[in-house]
C-alpha positions as CSV (number, residue, x, y, z in Angstrom):
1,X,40.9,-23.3,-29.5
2,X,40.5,-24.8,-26.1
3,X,40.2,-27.6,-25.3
4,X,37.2,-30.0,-23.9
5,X,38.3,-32.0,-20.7
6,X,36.1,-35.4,-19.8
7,X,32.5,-35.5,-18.9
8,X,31.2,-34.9,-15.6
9,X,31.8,-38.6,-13.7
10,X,28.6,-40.4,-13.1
11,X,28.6,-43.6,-11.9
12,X,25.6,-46.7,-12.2
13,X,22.8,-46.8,-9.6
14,X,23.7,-50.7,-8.9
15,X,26.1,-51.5,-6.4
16,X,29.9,-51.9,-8.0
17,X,29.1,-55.8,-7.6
18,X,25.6,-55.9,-9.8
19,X,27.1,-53.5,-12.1
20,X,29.9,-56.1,-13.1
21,X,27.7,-58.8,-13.0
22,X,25.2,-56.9,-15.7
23,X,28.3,-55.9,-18.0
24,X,29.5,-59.5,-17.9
25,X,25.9,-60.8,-18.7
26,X,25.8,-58.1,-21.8
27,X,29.1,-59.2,-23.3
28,X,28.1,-63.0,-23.0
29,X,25.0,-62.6,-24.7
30,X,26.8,-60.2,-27.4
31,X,29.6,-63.3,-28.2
32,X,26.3,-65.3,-28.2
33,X,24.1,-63.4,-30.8
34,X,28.2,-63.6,-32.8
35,X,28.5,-67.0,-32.5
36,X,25.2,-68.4,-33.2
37,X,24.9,-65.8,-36.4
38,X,21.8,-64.6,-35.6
39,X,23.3,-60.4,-35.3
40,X,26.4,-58.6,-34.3
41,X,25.7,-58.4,-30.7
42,X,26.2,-55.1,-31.1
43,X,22.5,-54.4,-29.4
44,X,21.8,-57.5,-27.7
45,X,24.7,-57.2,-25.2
46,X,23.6,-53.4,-24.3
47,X,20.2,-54.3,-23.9
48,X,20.7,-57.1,-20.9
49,X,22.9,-54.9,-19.3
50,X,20.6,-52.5,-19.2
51,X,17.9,-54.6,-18.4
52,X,20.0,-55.8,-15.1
53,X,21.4,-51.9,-14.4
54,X,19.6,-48.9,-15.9
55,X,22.2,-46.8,-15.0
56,X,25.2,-48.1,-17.0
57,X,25.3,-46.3,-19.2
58,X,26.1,-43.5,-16.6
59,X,28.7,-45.8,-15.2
60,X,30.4,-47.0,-18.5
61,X,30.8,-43.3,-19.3
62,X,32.5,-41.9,-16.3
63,X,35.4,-40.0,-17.1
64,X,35.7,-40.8,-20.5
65,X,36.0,-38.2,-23.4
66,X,32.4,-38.3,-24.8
67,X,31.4,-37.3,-28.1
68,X,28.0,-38.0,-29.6
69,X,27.0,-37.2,-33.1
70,X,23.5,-36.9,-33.9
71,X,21.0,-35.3,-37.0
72,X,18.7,-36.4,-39.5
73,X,21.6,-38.1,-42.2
74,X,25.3,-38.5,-41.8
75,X,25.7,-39.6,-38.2
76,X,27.3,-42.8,-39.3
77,X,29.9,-40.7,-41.9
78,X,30.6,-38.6,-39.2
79,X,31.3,-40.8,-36.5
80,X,33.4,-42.9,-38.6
81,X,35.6,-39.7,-39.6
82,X,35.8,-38.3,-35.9
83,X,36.6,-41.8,-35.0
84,X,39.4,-41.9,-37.4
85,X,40.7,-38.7,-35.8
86,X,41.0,-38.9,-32.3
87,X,42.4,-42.9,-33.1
88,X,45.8,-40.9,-33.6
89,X,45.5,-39.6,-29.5
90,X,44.1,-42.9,-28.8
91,X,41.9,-45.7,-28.1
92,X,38.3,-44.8,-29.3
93,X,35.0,-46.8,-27.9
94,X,32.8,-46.2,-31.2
95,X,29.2,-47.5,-32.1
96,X,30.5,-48.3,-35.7
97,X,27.8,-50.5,-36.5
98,X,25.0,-47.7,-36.5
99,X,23.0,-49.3,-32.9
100,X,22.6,-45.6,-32.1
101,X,20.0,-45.7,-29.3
102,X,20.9,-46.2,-25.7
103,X,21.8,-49.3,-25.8
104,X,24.1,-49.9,-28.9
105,X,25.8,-46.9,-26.5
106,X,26.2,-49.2,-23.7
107,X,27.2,-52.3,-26.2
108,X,30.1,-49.8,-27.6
109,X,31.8,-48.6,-24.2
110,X,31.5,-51.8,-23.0
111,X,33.6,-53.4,-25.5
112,X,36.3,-50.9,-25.2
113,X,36.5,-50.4,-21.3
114,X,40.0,-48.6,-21.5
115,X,39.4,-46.2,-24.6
116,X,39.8,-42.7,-23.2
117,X,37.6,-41.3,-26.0
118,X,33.8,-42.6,-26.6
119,X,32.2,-41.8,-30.2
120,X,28.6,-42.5,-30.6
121,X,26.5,-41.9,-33.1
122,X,22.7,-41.2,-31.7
123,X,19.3,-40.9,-32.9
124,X,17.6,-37.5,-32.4
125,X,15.2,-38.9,-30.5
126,X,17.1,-40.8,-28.3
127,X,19.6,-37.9,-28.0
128,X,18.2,-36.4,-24.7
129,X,18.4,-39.6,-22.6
130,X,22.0,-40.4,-24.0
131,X,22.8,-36.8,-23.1
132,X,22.1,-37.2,-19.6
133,X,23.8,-40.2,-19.3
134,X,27.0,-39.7,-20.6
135,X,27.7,-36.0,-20.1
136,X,29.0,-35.2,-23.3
137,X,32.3,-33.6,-23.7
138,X,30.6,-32.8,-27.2
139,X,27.6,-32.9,-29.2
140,X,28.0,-32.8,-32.8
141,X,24.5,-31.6,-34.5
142,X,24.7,-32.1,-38.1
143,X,21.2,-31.0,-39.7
144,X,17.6,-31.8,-39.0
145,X,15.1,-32.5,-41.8
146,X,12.1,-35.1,-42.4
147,X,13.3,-38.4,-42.9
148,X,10.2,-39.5,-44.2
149,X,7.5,-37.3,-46.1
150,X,4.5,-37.7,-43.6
151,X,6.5,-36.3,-40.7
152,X,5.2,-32.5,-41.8
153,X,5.8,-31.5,-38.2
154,X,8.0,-33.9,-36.9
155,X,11.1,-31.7,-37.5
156,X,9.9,-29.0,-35.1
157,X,9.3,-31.1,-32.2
158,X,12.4,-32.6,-32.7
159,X,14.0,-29.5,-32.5
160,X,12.6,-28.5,-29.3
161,X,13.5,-31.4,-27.9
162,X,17.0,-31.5,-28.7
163,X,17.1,-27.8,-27.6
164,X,15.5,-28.7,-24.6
165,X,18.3,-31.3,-23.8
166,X,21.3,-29.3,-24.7
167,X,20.3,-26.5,-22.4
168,X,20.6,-28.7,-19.3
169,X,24.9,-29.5,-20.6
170,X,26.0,-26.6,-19.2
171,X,30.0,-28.0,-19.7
172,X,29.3,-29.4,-23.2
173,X,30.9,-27.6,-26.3
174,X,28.1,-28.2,-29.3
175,X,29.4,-28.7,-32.7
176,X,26.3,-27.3,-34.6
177,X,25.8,-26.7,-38.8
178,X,25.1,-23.0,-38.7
179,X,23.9,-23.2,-42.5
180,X,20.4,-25.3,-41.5
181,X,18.1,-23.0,-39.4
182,X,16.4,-25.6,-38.0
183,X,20.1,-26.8,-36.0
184,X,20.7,-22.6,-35.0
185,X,17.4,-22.7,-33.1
186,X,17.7,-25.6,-31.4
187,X,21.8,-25.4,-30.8
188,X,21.3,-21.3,-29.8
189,X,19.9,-22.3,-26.4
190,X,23.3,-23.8,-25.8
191,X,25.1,-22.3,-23.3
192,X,28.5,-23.5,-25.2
193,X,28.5,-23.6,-29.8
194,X,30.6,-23.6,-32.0
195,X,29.3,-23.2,-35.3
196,X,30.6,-24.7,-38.9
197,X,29.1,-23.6,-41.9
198,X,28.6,-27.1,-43.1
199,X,26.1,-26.2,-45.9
200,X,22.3,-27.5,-46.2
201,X,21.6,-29.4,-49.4
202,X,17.4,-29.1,-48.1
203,X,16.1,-26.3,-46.6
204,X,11.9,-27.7,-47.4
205,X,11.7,-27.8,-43.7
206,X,12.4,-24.6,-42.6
207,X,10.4,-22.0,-45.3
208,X,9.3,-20.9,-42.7
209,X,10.8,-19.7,-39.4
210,X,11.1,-22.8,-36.5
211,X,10.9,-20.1,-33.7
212,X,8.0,-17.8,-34.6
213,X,6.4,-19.0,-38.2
214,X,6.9,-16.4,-40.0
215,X,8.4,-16.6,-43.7
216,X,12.1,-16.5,-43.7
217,X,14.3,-14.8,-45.7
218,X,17.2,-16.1,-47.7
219,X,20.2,-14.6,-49.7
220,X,22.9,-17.1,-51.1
221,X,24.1,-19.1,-48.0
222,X,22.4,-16.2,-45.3
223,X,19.0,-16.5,-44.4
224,X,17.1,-14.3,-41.2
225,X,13.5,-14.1,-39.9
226,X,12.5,-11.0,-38.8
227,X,12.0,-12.5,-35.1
228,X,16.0,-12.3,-34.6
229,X,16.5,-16.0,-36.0
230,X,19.5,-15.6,-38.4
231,X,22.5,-18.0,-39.5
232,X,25.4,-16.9,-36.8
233,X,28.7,-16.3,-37.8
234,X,30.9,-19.2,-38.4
235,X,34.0,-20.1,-36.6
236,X,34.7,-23.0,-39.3
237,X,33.5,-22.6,-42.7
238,X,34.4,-24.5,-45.8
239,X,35.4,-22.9,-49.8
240,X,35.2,-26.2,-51.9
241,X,37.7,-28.4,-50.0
242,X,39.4,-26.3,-48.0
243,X,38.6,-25.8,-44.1
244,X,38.7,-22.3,-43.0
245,X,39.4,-21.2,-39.2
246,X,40.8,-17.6,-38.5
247,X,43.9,-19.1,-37.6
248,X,44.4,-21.7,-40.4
249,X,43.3,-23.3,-43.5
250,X,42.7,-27.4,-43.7
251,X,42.4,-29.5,-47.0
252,X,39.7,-32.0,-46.7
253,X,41.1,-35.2,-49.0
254,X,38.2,-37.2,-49.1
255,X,37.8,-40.2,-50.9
256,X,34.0,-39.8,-50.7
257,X,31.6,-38.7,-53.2
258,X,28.9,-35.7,-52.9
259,X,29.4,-32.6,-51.1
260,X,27.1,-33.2,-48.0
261,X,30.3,-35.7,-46.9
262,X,33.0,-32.6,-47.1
263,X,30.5,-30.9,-44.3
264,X,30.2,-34.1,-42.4
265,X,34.2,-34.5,-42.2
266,X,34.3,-30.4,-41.7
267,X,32.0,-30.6,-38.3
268,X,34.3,-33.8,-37.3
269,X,37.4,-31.7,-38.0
270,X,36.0,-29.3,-35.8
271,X,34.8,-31.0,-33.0
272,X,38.2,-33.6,-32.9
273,X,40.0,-29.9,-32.8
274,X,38.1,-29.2,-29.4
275,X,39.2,-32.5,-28.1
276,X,42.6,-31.5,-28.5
277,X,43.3,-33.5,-31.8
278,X,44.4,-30.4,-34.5
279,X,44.1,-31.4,-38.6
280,X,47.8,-30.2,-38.2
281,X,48.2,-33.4,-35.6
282,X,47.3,-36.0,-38.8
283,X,50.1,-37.4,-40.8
284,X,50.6,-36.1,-44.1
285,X,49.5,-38.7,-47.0
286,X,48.9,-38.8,-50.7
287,X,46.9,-41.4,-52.7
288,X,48.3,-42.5,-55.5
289,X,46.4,-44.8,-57.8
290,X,47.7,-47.6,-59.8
291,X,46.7,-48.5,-63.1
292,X,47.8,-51.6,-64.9
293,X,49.6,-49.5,-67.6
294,X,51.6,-47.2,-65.1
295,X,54.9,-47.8,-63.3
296,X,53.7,-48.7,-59.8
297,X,55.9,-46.6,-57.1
298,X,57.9,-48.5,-54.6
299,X,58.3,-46.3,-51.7
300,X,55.0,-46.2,-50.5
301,X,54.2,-46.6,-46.7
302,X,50.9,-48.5,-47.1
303,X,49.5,-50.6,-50.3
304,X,46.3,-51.9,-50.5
305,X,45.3,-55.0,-53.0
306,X,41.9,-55.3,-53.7
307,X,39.6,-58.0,-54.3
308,X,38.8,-60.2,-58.1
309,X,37.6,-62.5,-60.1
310,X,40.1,-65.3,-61.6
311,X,41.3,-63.9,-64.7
312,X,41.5,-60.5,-62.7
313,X,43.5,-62.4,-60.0
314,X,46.0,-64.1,-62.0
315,X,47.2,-61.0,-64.3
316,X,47.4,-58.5,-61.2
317,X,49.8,-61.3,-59.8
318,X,51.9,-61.9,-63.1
319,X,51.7,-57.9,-63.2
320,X,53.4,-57.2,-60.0
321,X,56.1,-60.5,-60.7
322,X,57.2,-57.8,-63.3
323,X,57.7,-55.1,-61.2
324,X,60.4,-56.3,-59.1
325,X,61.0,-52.8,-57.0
326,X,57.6,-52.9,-56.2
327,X,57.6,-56.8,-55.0
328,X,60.7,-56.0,-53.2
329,X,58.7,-53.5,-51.5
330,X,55.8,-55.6,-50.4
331,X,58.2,-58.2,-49.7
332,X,60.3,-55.5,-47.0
333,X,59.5,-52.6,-45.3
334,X,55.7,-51.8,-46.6
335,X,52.2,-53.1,-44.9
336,X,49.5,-54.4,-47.3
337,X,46.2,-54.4,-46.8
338,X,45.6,-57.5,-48.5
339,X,41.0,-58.1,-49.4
340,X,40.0,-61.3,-50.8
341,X,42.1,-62.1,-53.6
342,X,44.6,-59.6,-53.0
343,X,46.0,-62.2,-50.1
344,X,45.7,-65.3,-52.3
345,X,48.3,-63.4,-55.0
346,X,50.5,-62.7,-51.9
347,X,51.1,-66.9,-51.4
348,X,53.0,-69.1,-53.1
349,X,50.2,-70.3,-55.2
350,X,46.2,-69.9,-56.0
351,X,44.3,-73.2,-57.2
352,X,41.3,-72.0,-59.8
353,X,38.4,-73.8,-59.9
354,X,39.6,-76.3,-62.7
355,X,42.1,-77.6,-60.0
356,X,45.5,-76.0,-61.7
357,X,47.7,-74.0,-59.6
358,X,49.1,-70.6,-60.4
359,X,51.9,-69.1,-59.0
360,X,51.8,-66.2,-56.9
361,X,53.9,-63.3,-55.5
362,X,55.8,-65.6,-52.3
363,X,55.5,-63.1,-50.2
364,X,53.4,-65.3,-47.5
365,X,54.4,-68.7,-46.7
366,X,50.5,-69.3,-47.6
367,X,48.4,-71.3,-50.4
368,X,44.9,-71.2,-51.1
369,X,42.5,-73.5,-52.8
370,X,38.6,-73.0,-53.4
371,X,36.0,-74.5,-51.4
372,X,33.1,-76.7,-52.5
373,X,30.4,-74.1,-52.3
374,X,30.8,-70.2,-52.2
375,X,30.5,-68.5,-48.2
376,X,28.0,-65.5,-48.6
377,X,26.5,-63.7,-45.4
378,X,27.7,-61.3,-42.4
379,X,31.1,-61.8,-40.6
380,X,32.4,-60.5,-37.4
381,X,35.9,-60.9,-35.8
382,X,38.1,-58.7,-33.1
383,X,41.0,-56.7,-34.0
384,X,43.9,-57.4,-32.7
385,X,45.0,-53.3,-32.8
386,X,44.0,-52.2,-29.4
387,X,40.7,-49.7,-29.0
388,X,39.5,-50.5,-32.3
389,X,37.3,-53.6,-31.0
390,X,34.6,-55.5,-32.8
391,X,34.6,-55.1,-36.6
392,X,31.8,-56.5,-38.9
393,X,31.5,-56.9,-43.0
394,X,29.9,-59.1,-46.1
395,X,32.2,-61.7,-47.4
396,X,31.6,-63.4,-50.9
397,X,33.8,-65.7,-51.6
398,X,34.8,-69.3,-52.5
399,X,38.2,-69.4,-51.2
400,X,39.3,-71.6,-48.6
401,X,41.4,-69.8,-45.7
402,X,45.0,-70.0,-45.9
403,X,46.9,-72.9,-45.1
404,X,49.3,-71.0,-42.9
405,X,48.6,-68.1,-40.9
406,X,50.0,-64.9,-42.0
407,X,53.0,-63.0,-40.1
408,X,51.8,-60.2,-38.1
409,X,52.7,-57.2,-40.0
410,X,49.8,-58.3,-42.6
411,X,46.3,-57.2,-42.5
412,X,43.9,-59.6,-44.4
């Protein structure tokens, strides 16, 4: 497949000068919404620099490798899994937070000025302004459906208006779900598809044809109206797990339930492929789960160690004292992802709430004790692996930090 180059460069309407000063003024009031815990800053920020420069989203674009990922559900699945992807050819600017209208767009590429590739999830109806900014590379267009059961006719005019808006990319390539009719008519004006048979788990919306009305006609996955409208040929189609392309065959691993998420991660395959990132590119990996009654392997790459409660705690750290190969491993070559309690049974020792210590694993030069009331609510932080920028969760928990700050090589 060939591949997609950058977006055509546009740059911001404000002199080079004002243009800074707006960015700077977004990302200040972005660490302020953080700091004062009142949001993520993930909309704030992209909102005063837009304010101060309309065009920057133009000019935050420019020669970047654009991708946006819009429908009615699984934009944020998506953009996550394409994300994931082109992170192996490098930095990504990514909306991961779900602000998917113009400016949660600006908020994302202006946190992650020197990622070559841009992923950003958009709303439908937002797609067409986005669109014009940014100059896609690619549009991803993964089904379009009422999101609410008033909006009878809603789906239709959506349609027509993302039509409307991929007609005037004339360089983009558009990643469109050739199983939902409602995506074929609006991606078949598009001078540039490819299509993936991604599957359509409600077709309510389209009983009847989008283009002419009439009643349309289904058979197993095919459906046609007798106005021409008829579910294209696919150039990726999926059999259960596996990924078809004329030229190979891709096993979609996914750790996610239903199968609406094997079509979301089948149309990111497919549009990281015209980017220039292959399935083939990935690094082989198995998942191997351990239970408390099998022999944990030692010559895994990566080992993650969840979160618990006390009791949970204190017997996964006694567990893995017992597996010496397995602590020498942690203790060596492997990287942990350590969550919650998983990094108190990597210290030395874990105070419980009726003030005894425990021992744990050694592996960090790090104790932990509880604090006097449990933290609940948001958190955000920066990581400190470059192009992955701002990352947000929920913590629960009544663990003070560590007394010593862990080596490098650990992720907590």
């Amino acid at each position: 497949m060939r591949t997609i180059g950058p977006g055509a460069a546009m740059v911001s309407r404000a002199g080079p000068a004002w243009a800074r000063v707006a960015l700077r003024a977004g990302l200040v009031a972005s660490r302020v919404s953080r700091r004062l815990g009142v949001g993520a800053g993930s909309i704030i920020g992209g909102r005063v620099t837009l304010l101060l420069d309309p065009g920057a989203l133009s000019g935050l674009a420019a020669g970047r490798r654009v991708v946006l990922v819009s429908g009615t559900n699984g934009k944020t699945t998506t953009s996550h899994l394409l994300a994931a992807a082109l992170r192996t050819a490098g930095p990504v600017a990514h909306n991961a937070t779900g602000s998917n209208m113009a400016d949660g767009a600006v908020a994302a590429l202006a946190a992650a000025r020197d990622a070559e590739y841009a992923v950003l999830e958009v709303d439908e109806w937002h797609l067409t302004a986005v669109a014009r900014a940014v100059q896609p590379a690619v549009v991803v267009l993964l089904n379009l459906t009422r999101d609410q059961l008033d909006r009878g006719t809603e789906v239709r005019a959506v349609a027509a208006a993302v039509a409307a808006a991929l007609t005037r990319l004339p360089r983009t390539l558009v990643v469109a779900n050739a199983d939902d009719p409602m995506v074929v008519w609006a991606a078949s004006r598009a001078p540039r598809v490819c299509w993936v048979a991604a599957g359509a788990g409600w077709l309510g919306d389209t009983a009847t044809c989008p283009r002419c009305g009439s009643m349309m006609h289904t058979d197993g996955p095919a459906w046609h109206c007798g106005c021409g409208l008829a579910r294209p040929e696919a150039d990726w189609w999926l059999d259960g797990d596996l990924l078809y392309t004329r030229q190979q065959v891709t096993r979609l691993a996914l750790r996610l339930p239903g199968r609406c998420n094997i079509g979301n991660a089948a149309q990111a395959v497919a549009a990281a492929a015209a980017l220039g990132v292959q399935p083939a590119q990935g690094v082989p990996t198995e998942i191997v789960t351990i239970t408390a009654d099998s022999t944990p392997p030692a010559g895994c790459d990566v080992y993650l160690l969840g979160g618990g409660e006390d009791i949970a705690q204190l017997f996964a750290a006694d567990w893995l004292r017992r597996h010496r190969d397995l602590h020498h491993a942690l203790d060596s070559s492997a990287r942990v992802l350590a969550v919650c309690a998983g990094l108190q049974v990597l210290g030395h020792t874990m105070r419980d709430r009726a003030g005894q210590d425990h021992p744990g694993l050694g592996v960090l030069d790090v104790t932990t004790t509880p604090g006097r009331r449990r933290a609940v609510g948001e958190i955000t932080t920066t990581c400190a692996i470059p192009g992955v920028g701002q990352l947000t969760g929920f913590e629960t928990t009544t663990a003070s930090p560590p007394s010593a700050p862990a080596p490098p090589r650990w992720a907590p």
